[in-house]
matplotlib code that plots the C-alpha trace (Angstrom):
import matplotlib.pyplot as plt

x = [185.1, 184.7, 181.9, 179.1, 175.9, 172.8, 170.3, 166.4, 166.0, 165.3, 167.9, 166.9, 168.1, 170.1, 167.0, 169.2, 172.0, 175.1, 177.8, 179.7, 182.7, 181.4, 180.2, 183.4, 185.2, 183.4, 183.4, 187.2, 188.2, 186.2, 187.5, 191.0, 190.3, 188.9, 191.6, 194.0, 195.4, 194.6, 196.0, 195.9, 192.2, 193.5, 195.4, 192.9, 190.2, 192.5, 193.7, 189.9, 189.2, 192.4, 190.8, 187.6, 188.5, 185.2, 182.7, 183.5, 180.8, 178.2, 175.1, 175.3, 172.4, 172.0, 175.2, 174.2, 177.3, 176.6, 180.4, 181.6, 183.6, 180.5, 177.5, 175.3, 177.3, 178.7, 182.5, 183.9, 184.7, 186.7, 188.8, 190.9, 193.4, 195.1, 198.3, 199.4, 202.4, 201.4, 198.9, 195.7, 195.6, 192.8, 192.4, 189.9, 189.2, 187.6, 186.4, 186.4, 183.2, 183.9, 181.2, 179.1, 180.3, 181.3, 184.4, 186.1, 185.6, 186.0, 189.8, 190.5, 189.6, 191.1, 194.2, 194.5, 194.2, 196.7, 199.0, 198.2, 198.8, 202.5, 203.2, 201.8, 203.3, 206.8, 206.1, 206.4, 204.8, 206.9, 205.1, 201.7, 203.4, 204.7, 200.8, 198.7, 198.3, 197.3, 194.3, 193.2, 192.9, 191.2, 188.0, 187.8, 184.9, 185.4, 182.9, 186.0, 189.0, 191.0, 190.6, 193.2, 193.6, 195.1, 196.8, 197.0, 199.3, 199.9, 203.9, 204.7, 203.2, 200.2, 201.0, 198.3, 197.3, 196.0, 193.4, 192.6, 190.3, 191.7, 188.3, 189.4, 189.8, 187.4, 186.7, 188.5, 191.7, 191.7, 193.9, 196.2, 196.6, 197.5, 200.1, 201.4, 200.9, 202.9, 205.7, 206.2, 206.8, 209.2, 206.9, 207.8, 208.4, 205.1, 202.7, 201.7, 199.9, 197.0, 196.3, 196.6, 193.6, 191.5, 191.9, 191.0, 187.7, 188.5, 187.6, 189.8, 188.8, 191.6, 195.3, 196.8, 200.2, 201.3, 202.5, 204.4, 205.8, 206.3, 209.7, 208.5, 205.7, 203.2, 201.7, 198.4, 196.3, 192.7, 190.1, 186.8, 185.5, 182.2, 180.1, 183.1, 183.7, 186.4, 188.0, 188.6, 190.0, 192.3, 193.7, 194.2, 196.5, 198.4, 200.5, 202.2, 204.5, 204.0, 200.6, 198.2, 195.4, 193.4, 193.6, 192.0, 189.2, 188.7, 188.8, 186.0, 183.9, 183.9, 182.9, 180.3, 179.6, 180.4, 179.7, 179.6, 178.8, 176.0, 175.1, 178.6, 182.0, 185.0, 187.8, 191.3, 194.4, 198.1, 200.7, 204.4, 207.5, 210.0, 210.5, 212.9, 210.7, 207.7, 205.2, 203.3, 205.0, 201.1, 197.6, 194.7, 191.2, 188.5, 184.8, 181.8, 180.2, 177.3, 175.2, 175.5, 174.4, 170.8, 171.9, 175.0, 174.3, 175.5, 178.5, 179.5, 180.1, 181.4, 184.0, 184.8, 184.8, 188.2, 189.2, 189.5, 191.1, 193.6, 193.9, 192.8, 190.9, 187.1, 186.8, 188.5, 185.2, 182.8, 184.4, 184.8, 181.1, 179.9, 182.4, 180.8, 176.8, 174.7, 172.0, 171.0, 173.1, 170.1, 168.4, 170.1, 172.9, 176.0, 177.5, 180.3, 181.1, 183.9, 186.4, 189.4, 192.6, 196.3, 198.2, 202.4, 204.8, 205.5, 202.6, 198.6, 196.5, 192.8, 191.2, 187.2, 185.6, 183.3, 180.8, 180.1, 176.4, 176.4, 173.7, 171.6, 171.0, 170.3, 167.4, 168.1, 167.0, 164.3, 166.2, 170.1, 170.8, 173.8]
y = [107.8, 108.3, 108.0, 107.1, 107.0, 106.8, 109.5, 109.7, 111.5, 109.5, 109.2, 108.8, 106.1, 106.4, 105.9, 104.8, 102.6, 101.4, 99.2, 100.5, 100.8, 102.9, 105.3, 105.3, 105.7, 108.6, 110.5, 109.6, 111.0, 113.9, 115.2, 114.9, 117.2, 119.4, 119.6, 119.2, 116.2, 116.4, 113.4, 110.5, 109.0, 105.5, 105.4, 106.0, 104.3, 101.1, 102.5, 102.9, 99.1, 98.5, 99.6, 98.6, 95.2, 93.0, 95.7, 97.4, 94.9, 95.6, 97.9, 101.7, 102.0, 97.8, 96.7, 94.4, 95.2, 98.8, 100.4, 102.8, 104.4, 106.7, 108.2, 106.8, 102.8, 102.9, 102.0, 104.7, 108.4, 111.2, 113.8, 117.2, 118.3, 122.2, 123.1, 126.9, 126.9, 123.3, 121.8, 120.0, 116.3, 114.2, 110.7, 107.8, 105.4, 102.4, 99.3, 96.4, 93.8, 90.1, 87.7, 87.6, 90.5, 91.2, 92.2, 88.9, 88.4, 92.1, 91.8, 89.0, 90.6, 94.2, 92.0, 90.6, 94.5, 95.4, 93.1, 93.7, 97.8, 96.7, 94.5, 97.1, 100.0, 98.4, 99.6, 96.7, 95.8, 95.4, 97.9, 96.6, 93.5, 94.7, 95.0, 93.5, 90.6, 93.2, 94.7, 91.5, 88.7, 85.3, 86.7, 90.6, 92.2, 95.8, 97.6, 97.0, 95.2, 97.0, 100.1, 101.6, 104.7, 106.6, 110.0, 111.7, 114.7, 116.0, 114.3, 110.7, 107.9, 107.2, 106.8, 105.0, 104.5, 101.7, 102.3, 99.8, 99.4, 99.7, 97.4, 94.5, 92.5, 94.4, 97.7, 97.1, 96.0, 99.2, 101.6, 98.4, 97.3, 100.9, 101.4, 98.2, 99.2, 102.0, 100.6, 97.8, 101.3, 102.5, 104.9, 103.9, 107.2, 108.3, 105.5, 108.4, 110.1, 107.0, 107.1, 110.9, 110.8, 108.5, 109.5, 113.6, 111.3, 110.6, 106.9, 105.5, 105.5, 104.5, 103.3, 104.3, 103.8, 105.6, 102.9, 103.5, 106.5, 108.8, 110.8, 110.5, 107.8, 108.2, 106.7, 108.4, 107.6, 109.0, 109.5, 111.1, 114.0, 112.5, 115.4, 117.7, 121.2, 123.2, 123.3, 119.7, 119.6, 123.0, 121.2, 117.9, 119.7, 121.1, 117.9, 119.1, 121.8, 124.8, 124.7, 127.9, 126.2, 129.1, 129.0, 125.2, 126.6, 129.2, 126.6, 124.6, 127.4, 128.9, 125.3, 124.3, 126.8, 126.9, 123.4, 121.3, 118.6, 116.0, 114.5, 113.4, 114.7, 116.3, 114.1, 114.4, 112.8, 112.7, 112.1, 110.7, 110.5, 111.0, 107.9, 109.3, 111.7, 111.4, 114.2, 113.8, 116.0, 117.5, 117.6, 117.6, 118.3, 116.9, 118.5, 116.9, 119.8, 118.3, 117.5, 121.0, 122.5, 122.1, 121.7, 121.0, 124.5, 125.7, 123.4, 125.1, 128.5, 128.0, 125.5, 128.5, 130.6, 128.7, 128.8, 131.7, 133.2, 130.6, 131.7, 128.8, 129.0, 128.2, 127.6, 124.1, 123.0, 123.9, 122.0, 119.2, 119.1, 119.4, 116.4, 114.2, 115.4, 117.2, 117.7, 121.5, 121.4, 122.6, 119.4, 117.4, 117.3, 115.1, 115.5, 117.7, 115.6, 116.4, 119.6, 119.0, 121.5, 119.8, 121.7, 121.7, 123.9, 124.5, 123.3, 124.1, 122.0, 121.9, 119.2, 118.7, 115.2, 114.4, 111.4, 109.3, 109.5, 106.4, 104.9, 107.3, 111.2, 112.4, 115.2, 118.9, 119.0, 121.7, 123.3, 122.6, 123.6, 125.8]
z = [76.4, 80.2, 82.2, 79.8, 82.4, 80.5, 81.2, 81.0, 78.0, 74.8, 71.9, 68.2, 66.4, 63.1, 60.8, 57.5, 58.9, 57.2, 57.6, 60.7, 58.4, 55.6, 58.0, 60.2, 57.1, 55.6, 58.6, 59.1, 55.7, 55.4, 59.0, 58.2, 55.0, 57.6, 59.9, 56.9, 56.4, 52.7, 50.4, 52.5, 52.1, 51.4, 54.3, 56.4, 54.9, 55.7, 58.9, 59.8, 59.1, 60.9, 64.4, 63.5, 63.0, 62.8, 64.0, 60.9, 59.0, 62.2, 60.9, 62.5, 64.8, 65.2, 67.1, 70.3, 72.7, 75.1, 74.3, 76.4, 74.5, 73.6, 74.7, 72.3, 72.8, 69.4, 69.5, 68.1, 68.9, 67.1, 68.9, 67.2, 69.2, 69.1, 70.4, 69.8, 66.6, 65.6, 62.9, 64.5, 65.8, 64.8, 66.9, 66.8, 69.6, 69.1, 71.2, 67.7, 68.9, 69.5, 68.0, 70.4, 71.7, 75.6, 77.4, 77.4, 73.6, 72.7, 74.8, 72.4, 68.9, 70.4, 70.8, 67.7, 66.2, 68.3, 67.0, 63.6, 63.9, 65.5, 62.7, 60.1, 61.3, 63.1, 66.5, 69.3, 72.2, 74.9, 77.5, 76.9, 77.9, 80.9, 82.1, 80.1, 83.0, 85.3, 83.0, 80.9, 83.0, 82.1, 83.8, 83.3, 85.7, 84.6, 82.0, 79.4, 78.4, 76.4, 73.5, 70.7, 69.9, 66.7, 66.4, 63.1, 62.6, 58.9, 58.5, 59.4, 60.7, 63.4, 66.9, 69.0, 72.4, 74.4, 77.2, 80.2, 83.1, 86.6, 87.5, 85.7, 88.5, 90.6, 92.1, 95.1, 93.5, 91.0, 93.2, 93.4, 89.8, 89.1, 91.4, 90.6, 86.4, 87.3, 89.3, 86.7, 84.1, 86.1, 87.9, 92.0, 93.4, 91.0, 92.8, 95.6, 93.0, 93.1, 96.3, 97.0, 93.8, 95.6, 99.2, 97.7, 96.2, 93.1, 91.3, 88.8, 85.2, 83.1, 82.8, 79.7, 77.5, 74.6, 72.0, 68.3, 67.2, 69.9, 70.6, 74.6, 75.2, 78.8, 81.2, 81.7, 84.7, 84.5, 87.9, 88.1, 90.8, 91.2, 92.5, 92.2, 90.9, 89.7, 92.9, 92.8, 89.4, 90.5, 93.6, 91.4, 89.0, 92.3, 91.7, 88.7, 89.9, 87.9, 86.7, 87.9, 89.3, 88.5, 85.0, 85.4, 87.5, 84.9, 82.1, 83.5, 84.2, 81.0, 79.1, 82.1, 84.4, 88.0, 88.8, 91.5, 88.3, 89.6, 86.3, 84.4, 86.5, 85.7, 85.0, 85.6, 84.1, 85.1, 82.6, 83.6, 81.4, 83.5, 85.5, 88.2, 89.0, 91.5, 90.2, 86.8, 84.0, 83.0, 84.0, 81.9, 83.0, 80.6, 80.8, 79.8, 78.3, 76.7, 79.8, 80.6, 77.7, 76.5, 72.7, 70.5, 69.2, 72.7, 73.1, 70.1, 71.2, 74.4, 72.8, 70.2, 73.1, 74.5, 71.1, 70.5, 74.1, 72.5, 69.6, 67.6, 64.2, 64.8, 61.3, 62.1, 64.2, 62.0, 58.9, 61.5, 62.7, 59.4, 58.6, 60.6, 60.7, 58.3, 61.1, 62.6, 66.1, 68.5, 66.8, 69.5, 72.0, 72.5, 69.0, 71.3, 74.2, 76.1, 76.1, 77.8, 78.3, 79.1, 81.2, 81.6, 82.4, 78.8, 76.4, 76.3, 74.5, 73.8, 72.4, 71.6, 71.6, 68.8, 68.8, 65.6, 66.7, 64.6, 66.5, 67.4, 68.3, 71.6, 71.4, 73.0, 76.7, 77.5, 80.9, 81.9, 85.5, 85.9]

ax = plt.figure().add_subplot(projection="3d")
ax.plot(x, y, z, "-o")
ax.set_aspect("equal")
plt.show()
């Protein structure tokens, strides 16, 4: 997910492709055995299909639509999470394909598996309701329409997520439609937050809702630092009280390095519960550690780096990569995407973004600047 620019360095593509599904699914199941959701392979083979919805019978490596839900345009991505005391998250995003594909006809189909995940697991709709003429008009003009997202955790149910594009009805209505999305969730003394983002130079990236089972759903609202550096991301967090900006700057140094970031930027998300209140109840900064890195090999360490001043178990990561690839990690570079660290008052959670590579591998670069 996030800013998916395509770079000049050539990517290889999947020389044995499969039926999207098959892959997804393969890769699904094997990284919940790594993580530890042990037992439940059925589930999420069907769960898989679920989100995949048509693009599931697409070839890996030959789909037509450029998703941006990944580096490498297939629609899918894969994310662990790790909170201190608590069993790892695993998530999967997905953009399904219309036939042809393109926003408009990807909306409809990502609609239709919307409404079947609500009717299959008994959640409802009525938030996405509240916006959903906001983000999916009759004529989107963003890059997307509309993605789902699922969270594992070892007991219960999924809960998903919905992502939308603030550009759906232009870039100069995006700071609009998301004050607007966030006064119709009960979010008016919040609404400052946008333009405070945009005026401090940041562009809106996403509009987000937490749908199903979650004991307290959000409202995430997502912005870029284009050409920014830690700086930007420590004075962004300044907006949830508590939260040591140094510990953010220190966070994205140690994953990228002292920035400013001039190929892929930092991103920053707000996330508001509390509707009463008019700060964000956390912060997370999300860095895009793999185009400043020259190899996968790389991303590793300095994600097992974080890991460990947190004292998560590495191991995790390493049954995870080899879950979803079975290539060397200095043979290319992307397989790691994103590393991104949520910051409250009373949680810390690290989360590492994996990419399907189901189309294609992106080969190491020969010099990253630091």
């Amino acid at each position: 997910m996030f800013d998916t620019t395509v770079f000049s360095y050539s990517a290889v593509q999947n020389p044995d492709p499969v039926p999207l599904g098959h892959l997804v699914r393969r890769q699904l199941t094997a990284l919940a055995e790594a993580v530890g959701l042990t037992g439940r392979r059925e589930e999420l083979e069907n769960l898989a299909g679920l989100l995949l919805g048509p693009s599931a019978a697409l070839s890996a490596g030959g789909g037509t639509w450029c998703s941006e839900v990944s580096d490498d345009h297939s629609p899918v991505e894969y994310s662990i999470s790790f909170e201190t005391g608590r069993a790892p998250q695993l998530r999967l995003l997905t953009e399904p394909d219309g036939i042809p594909p393109g926003v408009g006809q990807n909306v409809a189909v990502c609609r239709r598996v919307l409404r079947g995940l609500a009717e299959r697991y008994g959640f409802d709709l009525r938030r996405f309701a509240l916006v959903e003429d906001l983000f999916l008009p009759d004529r989107p003009q963003g890059a997307f329409g509309l993605w789902c997202a699922a969270v594992l955790t070892p007991h219960g149910e999924p809960s998903f997520k919905v992502y939308l594009d603030p550009g759906a009805q232009g870039i100069a209505r995006a700071q609009e439609l998301v004050e607007e999305g966030l006064a119709r969730m009960g979010f008016h003394r919040a609404r400052h937050l946008v333009g405070d983002a945009v005026t401090a130079g940041g562009r809106l990236m996403y509009f987000a809702l937490d749908l199903g089972q979650w004991p307290r759903p959000r409202v995430k609202v997502y912005f870029a630092h284009d050409g920014g550096g830690p700086e930007d991301a420590a004075r962004a967090a300044g907006a949830v009280a508590g939260i040591d900006g140094t510990a953010v700057e220190e966070f994205c140094r140690t994953v990228a390095r002292t920035g400013p970031f001039p190929s892929r930027p930092l991103v920053s998300c707000y996330s508001l519960v509390d509707v009463e209140r008019d700060r964000p109840g956390g912060y997370t900064v999300h860095v895009p550690v793999r185009d400043y890195v020259e190899h996968d090999g790389e991303a590793r360490a300095r994600a097992i780096a974080v890991m460990r001043r947190r004292g998560h178990d590495p191991a995790v990561l390493d049954r995870a990569l080899a879950a979803v690839t079975g290539r060397r990690l200095d043979a290319g570079v992307g397989l790691i995407s994103y590393l991104s660290q949520v910051f409250t008052p009373r949680v810390e959670r690290l989360t590492v973004y994996l990419s399907a590579e189901a189309n294609s591998v992106r080969p190491p670069r020969l010099r990253v600047g630091r």
